[in-house]
N, C-alpha and C positions, 0 to 999 in steps of 0.2 A: 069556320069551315073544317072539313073531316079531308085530312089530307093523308093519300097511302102511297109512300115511296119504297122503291127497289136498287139498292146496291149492293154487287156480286162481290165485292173485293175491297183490301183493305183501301188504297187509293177513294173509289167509291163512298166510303164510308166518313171518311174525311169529309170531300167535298160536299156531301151531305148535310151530314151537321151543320156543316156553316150556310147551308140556304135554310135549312131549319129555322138557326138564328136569325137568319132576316124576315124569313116567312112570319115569325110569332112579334116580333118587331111591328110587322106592318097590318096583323092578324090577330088579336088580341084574344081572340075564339077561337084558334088553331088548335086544332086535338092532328095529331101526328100516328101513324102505326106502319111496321112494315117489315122488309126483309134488308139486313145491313149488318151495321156489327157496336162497338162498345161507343164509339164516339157517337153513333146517330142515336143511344141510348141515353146519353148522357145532355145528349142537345135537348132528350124532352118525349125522342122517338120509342112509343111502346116497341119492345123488337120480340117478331114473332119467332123468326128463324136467323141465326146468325150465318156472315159469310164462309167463314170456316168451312161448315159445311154443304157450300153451296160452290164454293172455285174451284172446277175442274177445267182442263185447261189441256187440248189435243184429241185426236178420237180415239185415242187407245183410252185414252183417263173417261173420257165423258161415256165409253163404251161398259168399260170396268163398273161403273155407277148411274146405270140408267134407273136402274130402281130408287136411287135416294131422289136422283133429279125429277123423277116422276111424281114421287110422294114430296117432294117439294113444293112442285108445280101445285098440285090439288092442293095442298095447304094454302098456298095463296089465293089460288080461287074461291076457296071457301069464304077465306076471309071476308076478301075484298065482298063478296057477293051479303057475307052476314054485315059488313060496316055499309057496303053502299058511301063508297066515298064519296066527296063532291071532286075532287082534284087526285090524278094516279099521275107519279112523277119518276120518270124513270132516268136511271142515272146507267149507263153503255152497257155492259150484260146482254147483248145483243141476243142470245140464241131462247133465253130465256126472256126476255122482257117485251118482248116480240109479238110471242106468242102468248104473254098476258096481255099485253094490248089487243091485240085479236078478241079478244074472250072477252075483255072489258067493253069493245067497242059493240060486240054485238048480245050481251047481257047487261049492261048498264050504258047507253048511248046517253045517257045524262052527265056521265061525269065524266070532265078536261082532261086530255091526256095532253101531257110534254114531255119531251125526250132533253133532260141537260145533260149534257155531255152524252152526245148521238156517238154511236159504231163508226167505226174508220171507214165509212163505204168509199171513198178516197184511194185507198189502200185494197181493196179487194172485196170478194162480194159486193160490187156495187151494184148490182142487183136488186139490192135490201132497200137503196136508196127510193125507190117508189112504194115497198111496205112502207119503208117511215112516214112518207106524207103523206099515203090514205089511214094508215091510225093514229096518227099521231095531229091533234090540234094546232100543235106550235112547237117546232126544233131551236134549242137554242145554241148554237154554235161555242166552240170555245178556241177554234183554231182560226187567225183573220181571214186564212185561204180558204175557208169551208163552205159561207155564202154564194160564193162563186162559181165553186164545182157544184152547187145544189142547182143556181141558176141554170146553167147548163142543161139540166133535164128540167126544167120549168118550172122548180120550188122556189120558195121564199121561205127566206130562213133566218135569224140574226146573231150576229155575233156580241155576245154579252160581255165577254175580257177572259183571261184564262187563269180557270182556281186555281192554278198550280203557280202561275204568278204572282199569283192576289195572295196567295199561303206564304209565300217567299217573304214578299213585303212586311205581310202583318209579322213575321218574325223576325225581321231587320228589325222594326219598328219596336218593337216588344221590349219595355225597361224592367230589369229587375225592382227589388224593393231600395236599391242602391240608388236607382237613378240610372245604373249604368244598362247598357244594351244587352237584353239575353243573351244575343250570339255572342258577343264579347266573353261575359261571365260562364257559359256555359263549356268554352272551348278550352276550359283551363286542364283539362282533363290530357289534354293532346301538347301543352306549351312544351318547349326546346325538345322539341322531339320531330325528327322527318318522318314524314306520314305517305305510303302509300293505300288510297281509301278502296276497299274491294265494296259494291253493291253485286250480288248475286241474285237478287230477285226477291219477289216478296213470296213465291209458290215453292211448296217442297222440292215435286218435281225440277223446278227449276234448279233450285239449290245445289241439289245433289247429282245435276247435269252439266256445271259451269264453275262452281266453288274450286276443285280441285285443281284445275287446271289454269283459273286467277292464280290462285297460290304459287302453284309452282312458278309462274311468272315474276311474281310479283316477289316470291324469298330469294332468285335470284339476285336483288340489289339488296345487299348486307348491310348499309348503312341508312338503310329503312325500317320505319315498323310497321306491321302489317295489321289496319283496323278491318277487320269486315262490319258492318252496317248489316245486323238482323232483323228479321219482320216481326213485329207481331202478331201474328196468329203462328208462327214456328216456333215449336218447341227449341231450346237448346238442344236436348239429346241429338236432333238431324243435325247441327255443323259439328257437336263433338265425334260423332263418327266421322265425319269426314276428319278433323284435325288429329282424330288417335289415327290416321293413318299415318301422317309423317313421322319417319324416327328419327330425324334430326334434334335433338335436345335442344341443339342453338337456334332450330330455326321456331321451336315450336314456343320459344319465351319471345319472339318478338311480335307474336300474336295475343291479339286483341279483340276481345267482341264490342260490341258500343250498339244501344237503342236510340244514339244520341246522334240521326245521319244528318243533320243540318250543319251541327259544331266541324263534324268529323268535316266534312265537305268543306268547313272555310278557311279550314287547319290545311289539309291534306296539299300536299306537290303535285297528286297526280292520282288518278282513281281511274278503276276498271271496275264497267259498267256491262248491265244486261240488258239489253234493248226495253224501253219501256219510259214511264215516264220518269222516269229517275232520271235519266239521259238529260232530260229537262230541267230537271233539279240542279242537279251537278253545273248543267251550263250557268241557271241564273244565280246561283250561287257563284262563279267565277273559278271552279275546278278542273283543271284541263283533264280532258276523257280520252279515253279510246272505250267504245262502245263493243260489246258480244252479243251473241245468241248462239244458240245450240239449235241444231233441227237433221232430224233425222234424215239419213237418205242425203245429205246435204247438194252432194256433186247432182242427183237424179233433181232435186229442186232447183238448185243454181238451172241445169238448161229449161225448165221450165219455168222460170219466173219471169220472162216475158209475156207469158200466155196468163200465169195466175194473179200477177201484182199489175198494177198502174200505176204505179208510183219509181222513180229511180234511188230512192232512198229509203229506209228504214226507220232512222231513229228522227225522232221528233226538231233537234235543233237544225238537223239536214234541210227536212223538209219546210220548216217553217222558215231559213234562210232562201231558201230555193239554190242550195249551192252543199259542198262537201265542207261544213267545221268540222264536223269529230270523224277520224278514222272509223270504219265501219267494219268487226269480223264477224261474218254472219256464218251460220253454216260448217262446211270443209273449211273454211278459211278460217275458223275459232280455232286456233291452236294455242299452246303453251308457250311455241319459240314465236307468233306471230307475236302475242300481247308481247312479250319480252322486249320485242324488237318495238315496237310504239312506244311501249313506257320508257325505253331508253331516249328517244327523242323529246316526248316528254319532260323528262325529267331533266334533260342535260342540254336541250337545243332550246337560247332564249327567245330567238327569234321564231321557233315554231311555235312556243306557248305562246306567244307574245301574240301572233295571229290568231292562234283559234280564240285565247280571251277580246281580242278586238273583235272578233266575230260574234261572241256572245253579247255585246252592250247593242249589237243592230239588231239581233233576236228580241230584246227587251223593246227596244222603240218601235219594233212591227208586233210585238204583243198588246204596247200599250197599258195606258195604267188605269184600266178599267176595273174595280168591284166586281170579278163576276159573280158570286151567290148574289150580292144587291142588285144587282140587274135583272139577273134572272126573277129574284123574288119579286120586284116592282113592278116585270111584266107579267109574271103570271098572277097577280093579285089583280093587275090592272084589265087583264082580256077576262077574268072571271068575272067582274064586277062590270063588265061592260054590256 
């Protein structure tokens, strides 16, 4: 079968790949083609357009780049229209993926559309929640809560396990050539050293909206070194501009970059986070958090995020608890003296880590230890074939 997938981000592209692998596992005539980035190239995926230039992120940024987004768009249409896929698989990319399912539904009605890993309609625009089930074939859920809120409006939907678990695992699991465990061997880069771990995000804009003001938190504790966790698709030059702003000599040696954010995460005492799925990383990784975001207008949001969210929480380990594990600074509340003030608890109060990591092992048994790429790829082989 001629299968054409869409993922907007690095995240995306990951979780890709690996339904890739199971798809050609279960598909022996799987021809692959799509929009994504270096891993979904490497699983086997012709890649037309990479994510790089496809994550924009806000409406000032999406406004700035309507012209690429556009010539994007026709690029995929095109495609899809000269492949004629049998199967279009859309991985969350919501604004964009959408509106190629629209197009695919009503110029190629022959070929299965699935949504793995659906838009947070959860979370806002829920709305979107009734586009997804008139174009989309079959949604397959990756959060336990998700079937349920679909039900609610009348869908059917299922929960496959969650990639970002099932990623965790297979790298717990993962032996070196030694025998011994990757994460073990890997982390040796961080041994006799206190680590406080900074994730800033995997978008520029993010980067250089959040980075500075981690730091300034987190150089506060001198008997720490400071790893930040960089994305790839970010150049260095963005965090070196930010770090040639510090003139501290001493504080600027106990920094560190690292591509290495799993090791960093199992090393680390205590890591400041940007809302996203890292947040989720970090917990199933066992790394106590305080979680950020940056948004503009913060205070004019805060009184409006009654009326624009449905949700009470943020970040993912919140919500999939159904309760507050990780501190939450969204907004006005992202400051420099706030993170300060949490990583000190953090770092120094045993009984407050002690709670949020017992929090994180009930996060893992309401995940479950479900395969999601194998699930997802067994169902969708299996409703094609039906």
């Amino acid at each position: 079968m001629n299968y054409f997938i869409i993922a907007g981000e690095a995240s995306g592209d990951l979780h890709a790949s690996h339904l890739i692998e199971h798809l050609s596992r279960v598909d022996a005539e799987a021809q692959f083609c799509g929009l994504g980035g270096d891993k979904m190239n490497a699983a086997g995926c012709k890649l037309l357009l990479h994510y790089r230039d496809m994550a924009f992120m806000g409406y000032v940024d999406v406004i700035r780049h309507l012209g690429k987004i556009r010539r994007n768009m026709q690029l995929a249409k095109q495609a899809i229209l000269a492949q004629h896929p049998d199967v279009l698989i859309l991985i969350d990319y919501p604004s964009f993926n959408l509106q190629i399912a629209k197009f695919v539904k009503r110029k190629l009605p022959s070929t299965r559309i699935y949504y793995y890993i659906p838009p947070k309609v959860w979370a806002w625009k829920t709305w979107r929640i009734h586009k997804i089930a008139r174009l989309t074939d079959k949604v397959f859920c990756i959060f336990p809560f998700e079937p349920a809120f679909y039900a609610q409006y009348g869908y059917q939907t299922e929960y496959v396990g969650n990639p970002t678990a099932t990623e965790i695992r297979r790298y717990l699991q993962t032996a070196d050539s030694d025998g011994q465990p990757a994460a073990q061997s890997q982390q040796s880069a961080f041994t006799n050293k206190l680590v406080i771990a900074l994730l800033p995000g995997s978008r520029q804009h993010e980067i250089e909206q959040c980075l500075s003001r981690m730091l300034t938190a987190a150089l506060s504790f001198r008997d720490y070194k400071v790893v930040i966790a960089t994305a790839p698709a970010i150049s260095r030059s963005t965090y070196d501009k930010i770090l040639n702003d510090i003139a501290d000599s001493e504080a600027r040696d106990r920094i560190t970059l690292t591509d290495e954010t799993y090791p960093l995460l199992q090393h680390a005492t205590a890591a400041v986070v940007n809302s996203g799925t890292a947040t989720l990383e970090t917990a199933l990784l066992g790394c106590p958090q305080v979680a950020v975001y940056h948004l503009a207008f913060g205070h004019v949001l805060n009184a409006l995020r009654p009326i624009m969210f449905k949700i009470p929480y943020f970040t993912l380990p919140n919500l999939i608890a159904g309760r507050q594990v990780i501190r939450e600074l969204l907004a006005y509340e992202f400051t420099s003296d706030a993170v300060r003030n949490e990583l000190e608890r953090l770092l120094h109060d045993d009984a407050y880590r002690g709670r949020q990591q017992t929090d994180y092992e009930n996060i893992k048994r309401l995940l479950g230890g479900h395969d999601a790429p194998a699930q997802a790829a067994a169902r969708i082989i299996s409703d094609v074939r039906s």
